[in-house]
C-alpha positions in Angstrom: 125.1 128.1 179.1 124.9 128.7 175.0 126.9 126.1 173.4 128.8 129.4 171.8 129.4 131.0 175.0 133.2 131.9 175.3 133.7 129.7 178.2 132.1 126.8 176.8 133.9 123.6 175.9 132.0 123.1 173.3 133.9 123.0 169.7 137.0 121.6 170.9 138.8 119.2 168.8 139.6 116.9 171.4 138.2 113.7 171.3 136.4 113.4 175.2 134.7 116.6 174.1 133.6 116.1 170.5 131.8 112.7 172.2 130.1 114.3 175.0 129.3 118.3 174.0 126.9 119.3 171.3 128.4 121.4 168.2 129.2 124.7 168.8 125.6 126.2 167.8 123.8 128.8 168.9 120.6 126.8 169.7 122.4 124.4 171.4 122.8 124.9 175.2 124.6 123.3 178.5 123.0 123.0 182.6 125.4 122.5 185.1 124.4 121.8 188.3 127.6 123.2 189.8 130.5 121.9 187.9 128.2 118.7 186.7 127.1 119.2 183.4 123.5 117.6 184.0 121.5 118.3 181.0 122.5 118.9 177.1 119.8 121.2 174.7 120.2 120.9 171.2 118.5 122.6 167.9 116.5 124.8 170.5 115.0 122.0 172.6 114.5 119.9 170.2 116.4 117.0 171.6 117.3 117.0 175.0 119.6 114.6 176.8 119.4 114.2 180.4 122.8 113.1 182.3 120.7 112.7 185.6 117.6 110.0 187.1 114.7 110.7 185.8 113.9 111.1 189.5 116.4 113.4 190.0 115.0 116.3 192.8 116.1 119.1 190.6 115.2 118.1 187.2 112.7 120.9 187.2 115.7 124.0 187.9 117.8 122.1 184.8 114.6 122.9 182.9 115.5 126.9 183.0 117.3 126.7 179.6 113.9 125.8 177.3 112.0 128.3 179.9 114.5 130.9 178.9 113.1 130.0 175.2 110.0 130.6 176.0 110.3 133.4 177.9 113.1 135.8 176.8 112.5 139.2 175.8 113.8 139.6 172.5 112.0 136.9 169.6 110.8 134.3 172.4 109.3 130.8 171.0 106.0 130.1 171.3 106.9 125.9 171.6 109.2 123.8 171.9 108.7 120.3 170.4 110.8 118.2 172.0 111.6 115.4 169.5 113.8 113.0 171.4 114.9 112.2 174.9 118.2 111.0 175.6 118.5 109.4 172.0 115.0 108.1 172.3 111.2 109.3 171.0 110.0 111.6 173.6 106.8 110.4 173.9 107.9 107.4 175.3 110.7 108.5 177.4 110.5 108.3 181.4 111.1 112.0 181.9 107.7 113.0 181.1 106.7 112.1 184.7 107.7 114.3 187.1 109.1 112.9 190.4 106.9 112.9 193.5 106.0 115.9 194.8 107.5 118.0 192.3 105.3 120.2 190.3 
């Protein structure tokens, strides 16, 4: 979900949310795996923070937002540096490994 999308919580000025949802932007972008917000996107991919294991089974389908980016029909990117990882150089983080058996 786009950070801007009508039904996003995103922009509220209530405390719990202004701590936990990225600003209102329109590169910034939610996953939910159901009603479990699992993964945050913000500046277009640019930083990404994971609310899941890094061995999480699914981490791969919370991944659809950046492949939307990549893919999309109208002005699609042709990268995505990711620059951090849950707060952290991503380069370093343990989310670069994919879990066993998932490709």
């Amino acid at each position: 979900m786009n950070a801007t999308d009508p039904a996003s919580l995103c922009g509220l000025q209530l405390d719990f949310f202004k701590t936990h949802l990225p600003k209102r932007l329109i590169g910034n972008h939610l996953v939910y795996h159901g009603s479990r917000l699992v993964l945050v996107s913000d500046r277009q991919g640019r930083s990404l923070n994971f609310l899941i294991e890094a061995n999480d089974p699914d981490i791969q389908s919370y991944l659809c937002t950046l492949r939307h980016l990549l893919f999309r029909v109208f002005q699609p990117r042709k990268k995505i540096p990711i620059k951090t990882i849950n707060g952290n150089n991503a380069a370093h983080s343990e989310y670069l490994d994919p879990p066993e058996g998932v490709i």
